[in-house]
SEVO-267083 format. One line per field, with one value per residue (C-alpha): x, y, z; residue in one letter. Coordinates in Angstrom, 1 decimal. Each point is the difference from the previous one (the first is absolute). Layout:
px	X_...
py	Y_...
pz	Z_...
resn	A_...
END
This chain:
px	-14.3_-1.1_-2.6_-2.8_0.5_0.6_-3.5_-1.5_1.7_-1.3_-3.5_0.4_1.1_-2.9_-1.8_2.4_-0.7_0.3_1.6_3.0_3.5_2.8_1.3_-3.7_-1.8_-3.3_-1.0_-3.2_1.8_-3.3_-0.7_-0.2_-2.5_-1.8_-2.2_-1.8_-3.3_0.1_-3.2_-2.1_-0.5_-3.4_1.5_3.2_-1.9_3.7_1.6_-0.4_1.6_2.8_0.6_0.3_3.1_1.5_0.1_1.9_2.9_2.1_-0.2_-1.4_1.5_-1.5_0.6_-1.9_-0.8_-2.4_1.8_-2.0_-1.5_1.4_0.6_3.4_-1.8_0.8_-2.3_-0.6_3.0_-2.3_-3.5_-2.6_-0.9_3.6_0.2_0.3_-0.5_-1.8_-0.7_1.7_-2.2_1.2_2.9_-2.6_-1.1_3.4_1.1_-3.3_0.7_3.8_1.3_3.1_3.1_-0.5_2.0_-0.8_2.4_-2.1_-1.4_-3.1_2.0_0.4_-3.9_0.1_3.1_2.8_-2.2_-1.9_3.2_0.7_-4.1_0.0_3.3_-1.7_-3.0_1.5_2.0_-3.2_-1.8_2.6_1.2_3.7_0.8_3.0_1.0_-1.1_1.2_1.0_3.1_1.5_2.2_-3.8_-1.5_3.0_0.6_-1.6_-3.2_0.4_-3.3_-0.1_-2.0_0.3_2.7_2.2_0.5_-1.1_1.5_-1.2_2.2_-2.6_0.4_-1.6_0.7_-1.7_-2.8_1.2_-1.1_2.3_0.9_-1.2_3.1_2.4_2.9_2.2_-2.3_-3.1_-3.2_-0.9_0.7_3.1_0.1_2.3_0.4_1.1_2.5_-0.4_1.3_-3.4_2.7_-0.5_2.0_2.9_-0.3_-3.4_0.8_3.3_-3.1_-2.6_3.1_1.3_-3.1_-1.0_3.7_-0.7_-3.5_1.3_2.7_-3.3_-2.8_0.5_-3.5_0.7_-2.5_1.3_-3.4_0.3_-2.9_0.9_-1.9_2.1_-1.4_0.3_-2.5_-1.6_-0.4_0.2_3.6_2.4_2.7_3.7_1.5_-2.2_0.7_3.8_-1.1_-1.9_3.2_2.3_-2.3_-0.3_3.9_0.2_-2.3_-3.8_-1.9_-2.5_-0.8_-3.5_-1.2_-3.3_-1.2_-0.7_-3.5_0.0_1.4_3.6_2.2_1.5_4.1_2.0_3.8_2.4_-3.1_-2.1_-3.4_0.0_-3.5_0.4_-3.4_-2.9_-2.5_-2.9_-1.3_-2.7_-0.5_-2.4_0.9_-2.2_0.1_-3.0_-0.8_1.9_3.2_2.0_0.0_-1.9_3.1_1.2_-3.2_1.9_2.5_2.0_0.9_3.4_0.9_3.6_1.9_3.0_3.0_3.1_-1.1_0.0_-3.5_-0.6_-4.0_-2.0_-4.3_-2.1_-3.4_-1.9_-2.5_-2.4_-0.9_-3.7_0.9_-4.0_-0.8_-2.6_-2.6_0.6_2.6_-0.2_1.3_3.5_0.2_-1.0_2.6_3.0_-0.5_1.6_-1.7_1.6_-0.6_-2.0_1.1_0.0_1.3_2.7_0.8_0.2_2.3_2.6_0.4_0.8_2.6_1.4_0.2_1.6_2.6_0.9_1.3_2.3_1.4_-1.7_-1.3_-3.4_-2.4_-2.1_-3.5_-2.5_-3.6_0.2_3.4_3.5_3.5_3.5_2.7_3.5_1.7_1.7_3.4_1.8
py	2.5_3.6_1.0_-0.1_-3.8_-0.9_1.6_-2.2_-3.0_-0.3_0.4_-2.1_-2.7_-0.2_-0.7_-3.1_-3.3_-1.2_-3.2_0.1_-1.3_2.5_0.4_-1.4_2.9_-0.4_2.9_1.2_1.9_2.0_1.7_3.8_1.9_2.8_0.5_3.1_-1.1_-2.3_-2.2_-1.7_-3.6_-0.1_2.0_-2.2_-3.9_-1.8_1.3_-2.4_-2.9_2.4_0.7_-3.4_-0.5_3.2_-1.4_-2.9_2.3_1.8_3.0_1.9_2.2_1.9_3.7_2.5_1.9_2.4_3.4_0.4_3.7_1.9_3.9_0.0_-0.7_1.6_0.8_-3.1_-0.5_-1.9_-0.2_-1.1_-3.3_-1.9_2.3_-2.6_1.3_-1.8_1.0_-1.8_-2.1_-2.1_-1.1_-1.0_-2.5_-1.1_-0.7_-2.2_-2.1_-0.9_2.3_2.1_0.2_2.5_1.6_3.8_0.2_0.1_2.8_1.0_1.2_3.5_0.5_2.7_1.3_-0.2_0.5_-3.3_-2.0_0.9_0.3_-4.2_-0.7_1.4_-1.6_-3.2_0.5_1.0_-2.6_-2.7_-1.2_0.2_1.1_0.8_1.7_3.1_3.1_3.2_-0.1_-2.7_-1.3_-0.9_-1.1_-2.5_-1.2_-3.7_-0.7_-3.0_-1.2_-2.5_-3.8_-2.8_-1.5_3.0_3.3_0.7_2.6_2.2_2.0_1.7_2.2_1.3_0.4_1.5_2.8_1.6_3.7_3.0_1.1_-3.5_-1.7_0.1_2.6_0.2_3.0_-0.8_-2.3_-2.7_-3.5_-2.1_-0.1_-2.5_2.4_-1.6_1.3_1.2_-4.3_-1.0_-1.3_0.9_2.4_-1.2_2.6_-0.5_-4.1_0.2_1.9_-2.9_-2.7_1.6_0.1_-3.7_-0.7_2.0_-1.5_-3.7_1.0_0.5_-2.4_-3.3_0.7_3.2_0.7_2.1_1.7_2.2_1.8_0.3_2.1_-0.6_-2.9_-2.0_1.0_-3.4_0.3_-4.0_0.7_0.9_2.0_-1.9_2.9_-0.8_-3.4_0.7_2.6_-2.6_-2.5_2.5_0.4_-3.0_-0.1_3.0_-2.0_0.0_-2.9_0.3_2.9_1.8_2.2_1.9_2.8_-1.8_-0.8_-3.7_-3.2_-0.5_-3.2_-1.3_-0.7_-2.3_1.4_-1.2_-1.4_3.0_0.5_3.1_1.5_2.3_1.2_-0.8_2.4_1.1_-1.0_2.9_1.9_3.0_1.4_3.5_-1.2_-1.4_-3.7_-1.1_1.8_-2.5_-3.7_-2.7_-1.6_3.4_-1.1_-3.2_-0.9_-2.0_-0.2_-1.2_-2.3_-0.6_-1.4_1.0_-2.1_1.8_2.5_-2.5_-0.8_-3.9_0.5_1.9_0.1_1.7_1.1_1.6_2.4_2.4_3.8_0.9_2.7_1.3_1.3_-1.5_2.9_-0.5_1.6_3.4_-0.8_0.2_-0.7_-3.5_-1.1_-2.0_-2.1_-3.4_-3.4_-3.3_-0.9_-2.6_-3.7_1.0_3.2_-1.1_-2.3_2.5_2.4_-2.9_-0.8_3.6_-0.1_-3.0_0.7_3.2_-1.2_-2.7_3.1_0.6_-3.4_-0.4_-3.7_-0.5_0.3_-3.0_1.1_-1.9_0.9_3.4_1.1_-0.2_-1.4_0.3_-1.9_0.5_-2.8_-2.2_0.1_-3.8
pz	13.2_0.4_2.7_-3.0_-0.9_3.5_1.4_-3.5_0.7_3.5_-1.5_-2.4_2.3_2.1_-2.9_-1.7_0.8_4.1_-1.4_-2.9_-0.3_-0.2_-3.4_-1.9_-1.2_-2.4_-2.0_-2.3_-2.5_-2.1_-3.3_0.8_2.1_-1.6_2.8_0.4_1.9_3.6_-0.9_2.4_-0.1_-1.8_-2.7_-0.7_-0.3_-0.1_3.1_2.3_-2.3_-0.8_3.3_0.7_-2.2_1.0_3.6_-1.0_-0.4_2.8_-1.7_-3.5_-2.4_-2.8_-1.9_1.5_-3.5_1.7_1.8_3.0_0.9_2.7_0.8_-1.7_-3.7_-3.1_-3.1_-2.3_-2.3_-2.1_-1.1_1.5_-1.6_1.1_3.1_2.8_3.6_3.1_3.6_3.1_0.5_-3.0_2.0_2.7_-2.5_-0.8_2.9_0.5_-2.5_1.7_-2.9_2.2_-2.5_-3.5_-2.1_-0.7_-2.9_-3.0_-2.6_2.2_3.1_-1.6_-0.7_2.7_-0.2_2.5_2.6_-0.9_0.0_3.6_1.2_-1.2_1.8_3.1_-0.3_-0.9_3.5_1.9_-1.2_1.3_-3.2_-1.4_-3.5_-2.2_-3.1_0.6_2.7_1.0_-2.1_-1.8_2.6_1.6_-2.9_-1.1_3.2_1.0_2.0_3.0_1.1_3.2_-1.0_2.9_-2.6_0.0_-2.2_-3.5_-1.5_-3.3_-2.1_-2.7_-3.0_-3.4_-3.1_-2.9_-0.1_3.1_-0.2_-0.3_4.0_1.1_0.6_3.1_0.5_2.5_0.8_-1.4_1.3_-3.0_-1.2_-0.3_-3.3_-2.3_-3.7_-3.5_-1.6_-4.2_-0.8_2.2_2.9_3.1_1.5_2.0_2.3_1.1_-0.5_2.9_2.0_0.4_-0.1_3.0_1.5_0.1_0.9_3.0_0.4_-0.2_2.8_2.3_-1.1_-1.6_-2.4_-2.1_-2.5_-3.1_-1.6_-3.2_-1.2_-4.1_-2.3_-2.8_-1.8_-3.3_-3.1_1.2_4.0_1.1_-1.5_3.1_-1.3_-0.3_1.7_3.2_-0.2_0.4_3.0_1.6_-0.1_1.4_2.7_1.0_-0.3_2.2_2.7_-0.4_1.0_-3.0_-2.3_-0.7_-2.8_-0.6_-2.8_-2.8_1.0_-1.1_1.0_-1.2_0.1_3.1_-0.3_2.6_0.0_2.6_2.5_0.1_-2.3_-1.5_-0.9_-2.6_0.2_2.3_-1.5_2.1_3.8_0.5_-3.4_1.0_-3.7_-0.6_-3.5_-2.0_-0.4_-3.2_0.7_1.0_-1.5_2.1_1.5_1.7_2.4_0.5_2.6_2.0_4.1_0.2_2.8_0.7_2.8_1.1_1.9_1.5_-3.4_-2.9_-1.3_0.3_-1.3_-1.5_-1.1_-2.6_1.0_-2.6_0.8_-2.2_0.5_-1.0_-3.1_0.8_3.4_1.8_-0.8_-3.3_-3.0_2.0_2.9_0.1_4.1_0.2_-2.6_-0.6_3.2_-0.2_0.9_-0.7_-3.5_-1.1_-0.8_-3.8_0.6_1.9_-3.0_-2.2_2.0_0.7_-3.5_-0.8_2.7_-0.7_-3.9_1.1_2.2_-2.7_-2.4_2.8_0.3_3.4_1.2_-0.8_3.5_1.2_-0.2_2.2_1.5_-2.0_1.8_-1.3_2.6_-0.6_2.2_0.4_-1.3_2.7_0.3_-0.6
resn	X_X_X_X_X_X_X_X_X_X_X_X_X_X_X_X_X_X_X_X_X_X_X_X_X_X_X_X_X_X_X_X_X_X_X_X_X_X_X_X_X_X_X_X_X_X_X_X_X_X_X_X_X_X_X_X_X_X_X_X_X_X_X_X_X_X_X_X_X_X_X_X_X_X_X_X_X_X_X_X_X_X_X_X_X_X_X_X_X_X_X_X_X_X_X_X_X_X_X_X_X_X_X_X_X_X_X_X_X_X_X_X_X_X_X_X_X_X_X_X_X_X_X_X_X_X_X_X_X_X_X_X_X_X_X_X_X_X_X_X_X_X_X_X_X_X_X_X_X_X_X_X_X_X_X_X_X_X_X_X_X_X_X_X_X_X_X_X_X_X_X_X_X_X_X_X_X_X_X_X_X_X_X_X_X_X_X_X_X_X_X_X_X_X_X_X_X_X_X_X_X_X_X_X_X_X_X_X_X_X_X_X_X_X_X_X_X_X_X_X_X_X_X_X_X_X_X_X_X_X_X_X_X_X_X_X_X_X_X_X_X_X_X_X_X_X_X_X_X_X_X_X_X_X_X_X_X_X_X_X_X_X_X_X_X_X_X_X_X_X_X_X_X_X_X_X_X_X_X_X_X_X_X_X_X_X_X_X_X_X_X_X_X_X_X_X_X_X_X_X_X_X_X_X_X_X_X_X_X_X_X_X_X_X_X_X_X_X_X_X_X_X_X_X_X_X_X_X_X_X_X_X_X_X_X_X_X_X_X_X_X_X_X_X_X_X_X_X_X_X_X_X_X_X_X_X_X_X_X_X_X_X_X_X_X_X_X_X_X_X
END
């Protein structure tokens, strides 16, 4: 572990758990973060009952699709309206909410330039929080992220694909993203494929728990739809040695697969959605989510629960104000309903077992072994 990881492990550690057995690890795996204002607790009403479930969990992971500013940043590479940047203090808030693991491998990381990508890794750093998928070169930015629970390592291998921006991926010589290309057949490219794959074979050598996260832009004419070619991905990684696998972009819930064990969560769509865009840009269920808890012994998953929760599309001071928006709060009883069915219907296309749904929340068990 390089001097980097180490110095965020020990942090990390003295905020897991006092009590755990080694080898059982639970996670809160989240819809993406587009953060780009630290609220106050008057202005975000369901934080308290979120923060609850997040601290049922060693430790929480989430996509931080916001580039955070810093004296290295670029001009905007994009307009204005999808322009995601934050301050610091954003990680603060993070962090507060038992949130320390995220992937920086996504679309957004090159909104400011080159400069951006290596400003967020350092914030991310200072702020005591580990990250992967994006660095000073490629070597960096492919290379796996350990952070320390009371249970032992998790690691995170993370990469993007789709809608990365010219000059925004990794080179051996260049700051950017670990990016995973298709080729002209809509395959991914082997090259970038033996990248990630060695990746989490390295990672599994370390940590019991790997994570394998893909942030995927490139999706079906109809967006619930995940792609067959990131189904076969998700296989090989798990193959390769990843405890579960995690996916983000599409900003909607996708179906959840079980292959060899491990749940794979094709899409998670949104945890915080501070969208600039108007109200009515986005259907209603990109303002609905899940919080995935999933427990982890010697790095299988034996459980896992659904908890839906609901981001307010209008800000509290009304359609115009785009900072108090796209918090989440747990969803109502109905709500909740509603969400679950959409998953579950979902996750039957991909000839997943159907989740028990109780008391608005949705459980899956490893079968036990006869």
């Amino acid at each position: 572990m390089d001097r980097r990881n180490l110095l965020l492990g020990a942090l990390a550690l003295t905020a897991a758990p006092a009590v755990a057995k080694p080898g059982r690890v639970r996670l809160a795996l989240l819809g993406q973060a587009l953060i780009e204002h630290a609220l106050p607790e008057d202005q975000w009403p369901g934080r308290r009952a979120v923060a609850r479930e997040l601290a049922k969990a060693d430790l929480g992971f989430t996509n931080l699709e916001t580039v955070i500013k810093g004296a290295r940043a670029g001009a905007p590479t994009r307009e204005v309206l999808t322009l995601h940047t934050a301050q610091p203090p954003v990680l603060d808030a993070l962090r507060a909410m038992n949130i320390r693991l995220l992937a920086t491998a996504n679309n957004h990381a090159f909104d400011l330039g080159s400069g951006g990508i290596l400003d967020t890794v350092d914030a991310i750093e200072r702020a005591g929080l580990i990250s992967a998928g994006s660095g000073i070169d490629l070597a960096r930015a492919a290379a796996p992220a350990y952070a320390q629970t009371a249970g032992g390592p998790v690691a995170l291998v993370a990469f993007a694909t789709g809608k990365v921006r010219d000059g925004g991926a990794a080179t051996n010589s260049r700051p950017g993203v670990n990016e995973l290309r298709r080729d002209s057949a809509g395959l991914p490219l082997e090259e970038d494929v033996a990248r990630v794959l060695t990746a989490i074979a390295e990672a599994k050598r370390r940590a019991e728990v790997v994570i394998a996260y893909q942030h995927n832009h490139d999706w079906e004419p109809e967006q619930a739809d995940v792609p067959t070619w990131q189904r076969a991905l998700a296989r090989r990684c798990v193959d390769a040695g990843a405890s579960v696998f995690v996916g983000h972009g599409v900003p909607l819930l996708q179906g959840v697969e079980i292959y060899g064990g491990a749940p794979l969560f094709y899409g998670l769509g949104n945890f915080v959605f501070q969208t600039e865009k108007p109200p009515g840009a986005y259907a209603a269920e990109c303002w609905e989510s899940v919080i995935v808890k999933a427990s982890f012994d010697r790095g299988r998953c034996q459980a896992f629960e659904l908890t839906p929760i609901a981001m307010n599309e209008i800000g509290l001071g009304g359609p115009d104000d785009m900072v108090t928006r796209g918090m989440p709060a747990l969803a109502s009883l109905d709500q909740a309903r509603v969400i679950l069915e959409r998953i579950n219907a979902r996750s039957a296309v991909l000839g997943s077992v159907a989740l028990a749904v109780r008391e608005g929340r949705a459980v899956w068990a490893a079968p036990v072994k006869g």
